[in-house]
C-alpha atoms as one frame of an Amber mdcrd trajectory, in Angstrom:
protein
   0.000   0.000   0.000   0.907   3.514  -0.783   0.836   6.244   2.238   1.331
  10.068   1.731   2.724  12.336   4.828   1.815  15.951   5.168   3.549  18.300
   7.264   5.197  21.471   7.443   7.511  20.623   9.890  10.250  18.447   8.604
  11.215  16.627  12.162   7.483  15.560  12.188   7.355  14.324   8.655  10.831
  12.442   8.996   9.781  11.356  12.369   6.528   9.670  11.304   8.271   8.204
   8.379  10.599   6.372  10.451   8.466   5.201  13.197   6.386   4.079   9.762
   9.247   2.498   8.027   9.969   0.404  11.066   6.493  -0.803  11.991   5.818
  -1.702   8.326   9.012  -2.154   6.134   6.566  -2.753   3.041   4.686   0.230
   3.105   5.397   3.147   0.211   5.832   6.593   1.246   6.300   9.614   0.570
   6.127  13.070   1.711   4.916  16.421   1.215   5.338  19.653   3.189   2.375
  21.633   2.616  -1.075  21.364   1.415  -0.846  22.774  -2.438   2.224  20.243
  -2.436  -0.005  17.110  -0.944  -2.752  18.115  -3.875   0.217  18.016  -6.277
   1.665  14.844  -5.333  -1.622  12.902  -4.806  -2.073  13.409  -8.685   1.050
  11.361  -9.775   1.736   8.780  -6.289  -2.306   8.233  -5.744  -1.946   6.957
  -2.019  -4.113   4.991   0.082  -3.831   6.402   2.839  -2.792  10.315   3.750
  -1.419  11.396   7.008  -2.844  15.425   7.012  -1.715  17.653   9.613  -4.318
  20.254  10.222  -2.548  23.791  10.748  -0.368  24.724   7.860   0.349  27.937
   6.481  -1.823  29.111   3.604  -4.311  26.424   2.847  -4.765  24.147   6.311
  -5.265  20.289   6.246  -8.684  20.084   6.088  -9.246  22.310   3.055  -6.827
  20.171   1.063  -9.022  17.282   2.409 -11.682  18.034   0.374 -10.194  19.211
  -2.313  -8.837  15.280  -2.619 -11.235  13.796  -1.396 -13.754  15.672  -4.809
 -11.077  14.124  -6.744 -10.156  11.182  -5.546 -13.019   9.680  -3.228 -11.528
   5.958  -2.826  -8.742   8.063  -0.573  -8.442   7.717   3.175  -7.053  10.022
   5.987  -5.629  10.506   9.516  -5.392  13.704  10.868  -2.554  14.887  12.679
  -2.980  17.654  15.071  -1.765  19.347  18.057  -5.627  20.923  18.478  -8.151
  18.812  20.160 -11.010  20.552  19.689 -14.185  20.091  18.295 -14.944  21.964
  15.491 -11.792  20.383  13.580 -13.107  16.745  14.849 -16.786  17.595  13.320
 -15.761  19.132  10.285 -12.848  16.133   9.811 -15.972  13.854  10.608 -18.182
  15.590   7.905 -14.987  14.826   5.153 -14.634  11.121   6.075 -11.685  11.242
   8.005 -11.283   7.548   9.358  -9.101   8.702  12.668  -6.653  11.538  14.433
  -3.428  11.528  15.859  -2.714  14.473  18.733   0.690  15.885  18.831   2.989
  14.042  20.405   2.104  10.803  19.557   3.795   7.915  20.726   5.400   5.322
  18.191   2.951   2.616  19.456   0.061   4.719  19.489   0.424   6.011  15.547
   1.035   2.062  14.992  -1.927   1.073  16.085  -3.691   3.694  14.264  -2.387
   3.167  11.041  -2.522  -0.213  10.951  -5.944  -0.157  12.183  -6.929   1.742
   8.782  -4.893   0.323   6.881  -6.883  -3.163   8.075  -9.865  -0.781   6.552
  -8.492  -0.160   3.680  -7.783  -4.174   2.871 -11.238  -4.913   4.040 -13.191
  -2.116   1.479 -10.748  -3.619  -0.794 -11.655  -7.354  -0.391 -15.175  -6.610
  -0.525 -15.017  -4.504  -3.596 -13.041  -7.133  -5.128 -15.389 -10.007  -3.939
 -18.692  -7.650  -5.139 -16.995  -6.873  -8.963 -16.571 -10.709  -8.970 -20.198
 -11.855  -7.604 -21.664  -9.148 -10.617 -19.182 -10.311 -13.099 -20.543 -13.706
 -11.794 -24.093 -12.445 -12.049 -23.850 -11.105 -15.406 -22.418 -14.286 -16.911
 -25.677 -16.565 -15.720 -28.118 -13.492 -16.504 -28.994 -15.375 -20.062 -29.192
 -18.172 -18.761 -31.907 -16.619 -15.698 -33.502 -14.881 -18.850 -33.758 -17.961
 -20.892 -35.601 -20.073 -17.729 -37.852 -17.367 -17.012 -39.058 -16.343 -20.467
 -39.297 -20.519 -20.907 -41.148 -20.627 -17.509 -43.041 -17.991 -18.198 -44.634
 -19.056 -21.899 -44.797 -23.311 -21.261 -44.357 -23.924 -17.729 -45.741 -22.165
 -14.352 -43.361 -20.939 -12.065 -43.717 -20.294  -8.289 -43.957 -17.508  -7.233
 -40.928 -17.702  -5.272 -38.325 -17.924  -8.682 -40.645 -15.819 -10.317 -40.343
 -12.940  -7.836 -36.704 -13.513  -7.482 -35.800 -13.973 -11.050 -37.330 -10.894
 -12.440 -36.052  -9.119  -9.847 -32.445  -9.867 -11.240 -33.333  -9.378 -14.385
 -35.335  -5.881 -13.674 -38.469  -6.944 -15.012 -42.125  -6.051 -13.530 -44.662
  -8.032 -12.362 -47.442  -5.402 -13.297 -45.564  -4.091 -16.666 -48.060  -4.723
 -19.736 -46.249  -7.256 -22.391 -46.425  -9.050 -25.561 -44.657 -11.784 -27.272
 -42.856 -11.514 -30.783 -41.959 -14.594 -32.018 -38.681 -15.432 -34.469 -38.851
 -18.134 -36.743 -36.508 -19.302 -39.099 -36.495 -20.989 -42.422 -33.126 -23.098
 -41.626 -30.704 -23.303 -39.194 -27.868 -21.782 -41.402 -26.326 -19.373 -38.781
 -29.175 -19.406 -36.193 -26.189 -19.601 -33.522 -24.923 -15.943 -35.015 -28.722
 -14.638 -35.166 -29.408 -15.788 -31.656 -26.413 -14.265 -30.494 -27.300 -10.541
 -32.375 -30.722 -10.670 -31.577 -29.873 -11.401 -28.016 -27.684  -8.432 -27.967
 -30.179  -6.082 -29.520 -32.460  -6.723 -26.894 -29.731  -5.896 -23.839 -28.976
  -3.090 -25.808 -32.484  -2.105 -25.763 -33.419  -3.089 -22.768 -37.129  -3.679
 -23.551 -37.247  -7.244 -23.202 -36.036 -11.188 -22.572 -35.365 -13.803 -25.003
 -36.078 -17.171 -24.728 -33.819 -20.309 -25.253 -33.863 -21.138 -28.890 -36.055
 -24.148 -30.038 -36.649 -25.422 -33.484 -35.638 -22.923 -35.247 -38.068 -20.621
 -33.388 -37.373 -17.659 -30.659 -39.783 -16.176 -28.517 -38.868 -12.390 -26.785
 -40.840 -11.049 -24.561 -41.344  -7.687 -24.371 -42.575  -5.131 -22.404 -44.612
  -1.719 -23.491 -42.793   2.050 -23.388 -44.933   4.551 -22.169 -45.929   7.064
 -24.363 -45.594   4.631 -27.439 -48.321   2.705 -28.751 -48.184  -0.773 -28.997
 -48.050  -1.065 -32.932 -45.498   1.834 -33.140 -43.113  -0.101 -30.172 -43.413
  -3.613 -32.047 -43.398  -2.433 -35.895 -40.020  -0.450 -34.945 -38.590  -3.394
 -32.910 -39.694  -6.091 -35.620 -37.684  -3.642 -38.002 -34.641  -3.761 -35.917
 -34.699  -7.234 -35.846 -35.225  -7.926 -39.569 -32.610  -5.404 -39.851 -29.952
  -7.709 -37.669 -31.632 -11.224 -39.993 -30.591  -9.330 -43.015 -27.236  -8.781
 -41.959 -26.306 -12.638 -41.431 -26.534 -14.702 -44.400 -28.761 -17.940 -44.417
 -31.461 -16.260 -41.895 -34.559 -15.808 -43.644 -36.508 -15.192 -40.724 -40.963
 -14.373 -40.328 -41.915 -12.743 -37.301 -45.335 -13.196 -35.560 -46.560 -10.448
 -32.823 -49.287 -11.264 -30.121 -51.441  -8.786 -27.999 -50.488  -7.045 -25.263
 -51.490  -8.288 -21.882 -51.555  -6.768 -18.477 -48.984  -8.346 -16.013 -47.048
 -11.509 -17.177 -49.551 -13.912 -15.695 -51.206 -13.606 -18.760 -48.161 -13.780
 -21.602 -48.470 -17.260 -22.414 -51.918 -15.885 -24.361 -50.106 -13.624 -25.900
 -47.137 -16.219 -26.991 -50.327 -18.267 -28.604 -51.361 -15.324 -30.859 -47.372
 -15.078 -31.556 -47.340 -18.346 -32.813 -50.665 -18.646 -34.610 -49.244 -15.491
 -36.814 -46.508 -17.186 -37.921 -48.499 -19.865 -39.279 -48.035 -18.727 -43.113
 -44.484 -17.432 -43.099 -45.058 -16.655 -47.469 -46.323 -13.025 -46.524 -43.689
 -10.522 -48.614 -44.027  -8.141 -44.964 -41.745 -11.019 -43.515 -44.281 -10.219
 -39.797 -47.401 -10.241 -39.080 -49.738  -9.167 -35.682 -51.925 -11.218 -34.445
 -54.823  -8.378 -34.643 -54.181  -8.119 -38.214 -54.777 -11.589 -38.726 -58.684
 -11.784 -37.106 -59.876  -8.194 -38.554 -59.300  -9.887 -41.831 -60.901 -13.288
 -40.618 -63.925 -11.198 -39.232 -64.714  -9.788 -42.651 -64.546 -13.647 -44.585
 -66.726 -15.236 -42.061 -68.442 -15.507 -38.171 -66.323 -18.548 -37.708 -64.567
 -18.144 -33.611 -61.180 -18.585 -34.745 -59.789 -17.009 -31.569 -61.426 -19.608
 -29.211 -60.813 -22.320 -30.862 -57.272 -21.489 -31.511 -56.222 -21.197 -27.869
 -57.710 -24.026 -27.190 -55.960 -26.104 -29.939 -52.813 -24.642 -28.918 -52.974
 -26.800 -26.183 -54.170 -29.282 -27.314 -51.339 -30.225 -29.616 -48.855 -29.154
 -26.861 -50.186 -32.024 -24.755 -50.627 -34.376 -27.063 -54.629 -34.843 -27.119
 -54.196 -35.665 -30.525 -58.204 -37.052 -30.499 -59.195 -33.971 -29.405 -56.548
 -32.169 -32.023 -58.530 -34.381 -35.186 -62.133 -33.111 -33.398 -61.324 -29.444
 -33.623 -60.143 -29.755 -37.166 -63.075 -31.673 -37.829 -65.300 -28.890 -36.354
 -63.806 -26.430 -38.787 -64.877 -28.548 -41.968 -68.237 -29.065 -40.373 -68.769
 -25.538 -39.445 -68.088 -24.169 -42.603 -70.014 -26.773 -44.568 -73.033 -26.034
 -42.922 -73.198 -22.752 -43.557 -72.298 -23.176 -46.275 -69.134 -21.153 -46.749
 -66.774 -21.147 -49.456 -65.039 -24.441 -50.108 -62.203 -22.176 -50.617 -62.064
 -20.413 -47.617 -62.903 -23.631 -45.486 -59.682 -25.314 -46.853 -57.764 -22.450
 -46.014 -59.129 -22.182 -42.463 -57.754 -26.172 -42.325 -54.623 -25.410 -43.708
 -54.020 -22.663 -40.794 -54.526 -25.000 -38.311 -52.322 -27.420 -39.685 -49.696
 -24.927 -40.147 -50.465 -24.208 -36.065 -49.276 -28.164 -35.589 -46.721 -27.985
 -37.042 -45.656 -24.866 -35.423 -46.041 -26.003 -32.310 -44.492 -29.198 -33.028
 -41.440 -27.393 -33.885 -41.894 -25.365 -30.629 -41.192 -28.846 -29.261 -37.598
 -29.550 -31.246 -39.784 -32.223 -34.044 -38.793 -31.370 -37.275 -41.866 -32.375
 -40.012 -42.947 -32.102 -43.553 -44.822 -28.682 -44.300 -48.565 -29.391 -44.288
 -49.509 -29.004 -47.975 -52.912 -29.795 -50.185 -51.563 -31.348 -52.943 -54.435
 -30.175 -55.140 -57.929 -28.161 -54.393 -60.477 -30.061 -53.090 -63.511 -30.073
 -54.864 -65.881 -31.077 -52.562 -66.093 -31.502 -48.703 -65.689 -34.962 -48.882
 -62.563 -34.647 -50.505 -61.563 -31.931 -47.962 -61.998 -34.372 -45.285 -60.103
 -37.202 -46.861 -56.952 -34.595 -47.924 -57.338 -33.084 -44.337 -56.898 -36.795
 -42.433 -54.269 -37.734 -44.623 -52.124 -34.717 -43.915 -53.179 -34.814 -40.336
 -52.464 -38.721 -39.838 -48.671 -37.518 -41.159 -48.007 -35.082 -39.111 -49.820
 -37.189 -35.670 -47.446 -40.015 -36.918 -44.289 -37.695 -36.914 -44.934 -36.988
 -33.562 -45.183 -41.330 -32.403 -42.020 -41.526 -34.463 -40.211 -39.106 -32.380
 -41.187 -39.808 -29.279 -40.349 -44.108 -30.069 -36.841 -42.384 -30.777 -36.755
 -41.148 -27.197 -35.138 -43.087 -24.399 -37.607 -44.045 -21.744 -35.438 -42.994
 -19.004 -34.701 -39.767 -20.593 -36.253 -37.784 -17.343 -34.800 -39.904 -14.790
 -31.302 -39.150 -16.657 -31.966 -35.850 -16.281 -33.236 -36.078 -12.700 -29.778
 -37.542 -11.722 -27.960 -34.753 -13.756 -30.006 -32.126 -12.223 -28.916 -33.782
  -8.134 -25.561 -34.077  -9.484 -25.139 -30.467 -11.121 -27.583 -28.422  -8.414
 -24.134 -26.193  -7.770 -23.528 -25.671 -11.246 -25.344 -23.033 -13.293 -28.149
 -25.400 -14.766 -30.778 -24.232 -17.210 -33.254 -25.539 -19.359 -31.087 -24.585
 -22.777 -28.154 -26.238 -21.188 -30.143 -29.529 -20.629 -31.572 -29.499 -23.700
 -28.495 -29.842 -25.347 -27.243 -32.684 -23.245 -29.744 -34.713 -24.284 -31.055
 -33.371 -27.749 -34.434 -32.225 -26.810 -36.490 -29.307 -26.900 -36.235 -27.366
 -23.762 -40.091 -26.798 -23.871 -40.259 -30.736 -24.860 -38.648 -31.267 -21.701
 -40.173 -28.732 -19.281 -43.642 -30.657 -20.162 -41.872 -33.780 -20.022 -40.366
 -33.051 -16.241 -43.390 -32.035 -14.967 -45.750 -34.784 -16.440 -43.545 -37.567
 -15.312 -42.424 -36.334 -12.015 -45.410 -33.795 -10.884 -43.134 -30.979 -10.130
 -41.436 -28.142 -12.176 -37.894 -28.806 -12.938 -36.719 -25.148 -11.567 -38.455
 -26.787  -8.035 -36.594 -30.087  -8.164 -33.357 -28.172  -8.577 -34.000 -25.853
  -5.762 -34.760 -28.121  -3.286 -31.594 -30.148  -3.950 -29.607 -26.584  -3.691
 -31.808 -26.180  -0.345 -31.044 -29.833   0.677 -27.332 -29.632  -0.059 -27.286
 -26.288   1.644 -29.147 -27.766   4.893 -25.551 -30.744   4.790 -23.384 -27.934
   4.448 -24.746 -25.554   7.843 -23.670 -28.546   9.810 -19.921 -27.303   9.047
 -19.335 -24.490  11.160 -16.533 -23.607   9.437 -18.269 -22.763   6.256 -19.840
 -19.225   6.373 -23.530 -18.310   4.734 -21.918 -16.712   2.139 -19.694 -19.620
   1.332 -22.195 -22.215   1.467 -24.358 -19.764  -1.127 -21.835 -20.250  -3.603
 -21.405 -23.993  -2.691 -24.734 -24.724  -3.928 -25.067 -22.826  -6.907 -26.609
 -19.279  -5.945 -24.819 -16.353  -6.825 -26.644 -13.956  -4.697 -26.803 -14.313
  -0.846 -29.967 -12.759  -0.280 -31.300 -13.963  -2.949 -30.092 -17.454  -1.245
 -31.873 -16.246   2.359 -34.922 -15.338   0.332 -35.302 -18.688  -0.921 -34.282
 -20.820   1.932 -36.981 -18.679   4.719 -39.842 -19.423   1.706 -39.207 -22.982
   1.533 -38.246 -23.709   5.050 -40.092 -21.296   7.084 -37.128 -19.680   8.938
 -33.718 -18.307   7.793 -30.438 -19.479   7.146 -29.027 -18.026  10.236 -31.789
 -19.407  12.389 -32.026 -22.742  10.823 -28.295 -23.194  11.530 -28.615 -21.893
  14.801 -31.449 -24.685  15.900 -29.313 -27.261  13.794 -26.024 -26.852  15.659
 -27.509 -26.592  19.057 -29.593 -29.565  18.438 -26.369 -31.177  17.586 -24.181
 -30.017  20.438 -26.404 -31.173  22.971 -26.564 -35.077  21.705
């Protein structure tokens, strides 16, 4: 460490220097003899620490104290003085001055008193040092938070207690008013590069989370600017983002753009209406909203698209694939008898086919684009087309899932109790084991009857629970140990799920364990 002396006696500043020099050899000083000269020399030796006497002629110590201290704020002092009065100690006090020294001192006592702020000094340091690394730490998972909540958010629920928490990191509102634009892209030609861009755009921006890449397809929310409308906000966004897909070759790219909701509770609606708009991707705009799409549907015909398509949404997200050929069925039916444009009726079918195989692709399972192979001329031959291209796409789905390993969950069960320290998302399990990241969310929670982001929190709270019977290990180590990179974050979580604190838990634990 660096130390400055200021004094405009010379026996006092070589005295100092030498009781100094002796009580810590590796200490670098120097010296100055007045204030203007201390001001001078801070600029080009930047000390830690300054040793100020008070009365000087011309300026005194405590004027050159602030002067440094506007300029150079990280700096700490001791004044020296032979006045022990007041005013100087509440004015010193007001400046930030860590201590004094009175005139004489005696070598033990300005020991003591510099090392004692110079144990300050490495302590500030320490913590800064440990803080830059915890939000270096913090920025390096904060895609990986964004990806699980925005994939939480649109196929999963979350409780409340990573919800809360999450956003919270990321900055996000519960009560902000959001929609969903969905990405999708004809082929995966440099969907890694266009992932990356897009992904920067958005923290550039900072209107909005992306979601883990699936299929060729990926979903950002994003959340409404006050004093914008909602069509200005997401035609100028969508144009930034076709901007970044024209920029990297091989990224054709459609974008689909659902309603605004109030509060995220409600975004998954708007990720339907997302989707459903990018069911014909042939549109020379290269987007489309969601609006858009039923004011022109309203003028064909009274058919209730809207209802029917959230519902079938779901439908083909959880397999009910008899419920899946009922709905299309209704379509046919509905426009046959009343008697609506054989036209029209086989493009309604061809929407919803386009929907299955969106959503399929949602789900990581690649399959032939639904296509009529000629214009039906009749319903009946509607119907028989219609099955066919159904029945292909229904058996691309059986195909896929024979191809899956039985014990794919329980694989990732054990990875998940294994890796609970480790910075474990969705995306990154996903790619361990090929799937979709929404495929396996469903999966997870089908198979098991909890959310995957709950399994791997209570092994972090279980391994954490191990670890507080090692008094050794501090809180703030045993965060770490277990994979959190934010202590109270950490406390939050732990006093939701076990009903008391980390400090208190420990407490009970190690007293329970003393006495046996």
């Amino acid at each position: 460490m660096k130390l400055l002396i200021v004094d405009d006696e010379q026996v006092e500043r070589d005295g100092l220097e030498a009781i100094l020099r002796d009580g810590y050899p590796g200490l670098t000083i120097r010296k100055a003899r007045n204030a203007a000269k201390a001001i001078e020399t801070v600029r080009e030796f930047r000390p830690d620490l300054i040793l100020m006497d008070i009365k000087m002629p011309g300026m005194n110590g405590l004027q050159a104290v602030e002067i440094i201290c506007g300029d150079y704020p990280d700096t700490h002092f001791i004044m020296v003085t032979a006045y022990d009065t007041f005013d100087f100690a509440r004015k010193a006090l007001q400046l930030g001055v860590e201590d004094y020294l009175l005139k004489p001192s005696k070598a033990a006592e300005i020991i003591e008193t510099v090392a004692r702020v110079l144990r300050q000094i490495q302590q500030k340091r320490s913590e800064l040092e440990e803080r830059t690394f915890e939000q270096a730490t913090l920025k390096k998972v904060m895609p990986v938070v964004e990806a699980d909540v925005v994939t939480q958010l649109l196929f999963d629920h979350v409780h409340d207690i990573h919800l809360d928490e999450m956003m919270g990191l990321l900055g996000g509102e519960m009560t902000s008013e959001a929609f969903v634009i969905l990405m999708v892209m004809g082929s995966f030609t440099s969907s890694e590069r266009l992932y990356s861009e897009i992904h920067e755009k958005m923290r550039e921006l900072q209107s909005g989370w992306v979601g883990a890449m699936s299929g060729r397809q990926i979903p950002i929310i994003v959340f409404r600017e006050s004093g914008k409308s909602y069509r200005s906000q997401a035609s100028t966004l969508v144009r930034q983002l076709l901007t970044i897909q024209e920029r990297v070759p091989g990224s054709e790219t459609f974008v689909g753009i659902g309603n605004p909701y109030e509060g995220l509770e409600q975004i998954k609606l708007s990720y339907q209406e997302a989707l459903i708009s990018t069911a014909d991707t042939s549109l020379p705009a290269k987007h489309r909203f969601y609006m858009d799409m039923h004011a022109l549907n309203e003028r064909k015909n009274n058919y209730p698209n809207q209802q029917v398509e959230k519902q079938f949404v779901d439908q083909i997200r959880l397999g009910q694939w008899d419920r899946v050929r009922d709905t299309v069925a209704e379509i046919i039916d509905w426009h046959e008898k009343n008697r609506e444009s054989l036209v029209h009726a086989q493009q309604r079918v061809m929407e919803a086919l386009w929907i299955i195989s969106r959503v399929l692709l949602e789900m990581g399972m690649e399959a032939d684009k639904p296509l009529f192979s000629f214009q039906a001329h009749d319903y009946r031959q509607l119907k028989t087309e219609t099955e066919s291209l159904l029945s292909k796409q229904i058996h691309a789905v059986s195909t896929h899932n024979d191809r899956l390993q039985p014990d794919v969950v329980q694989q990732i069960k054990h990875y998940i109790i294994e890796h609970s320290q480790e910075d474990i998302s969705l995306e990154m399990i996903a790619k361990k084991v090929d799937l979709s990241p929404y495929y396996i969310s469903k999966m997870f929670k089908e198979q098991l009857g909890i959310n995957y982001i709950d399994f791997l929190t209570e092994c972090r709270i279980e391994k954490a629970k191990t670890l507080m019977s090692h008094p050794e290990m501090s809180l703030k180590e045993i965060t770490f140990d277990v994979g959190y990179n934010d202590p109270n974050y950490f406390s939050k979580v732990f006093k939701r799920i076990c009903g008391v604190s980390p400090t208190d838990y420990r407490k009970t634990m190690l007293a329970q364990k003393y006495k046996q």
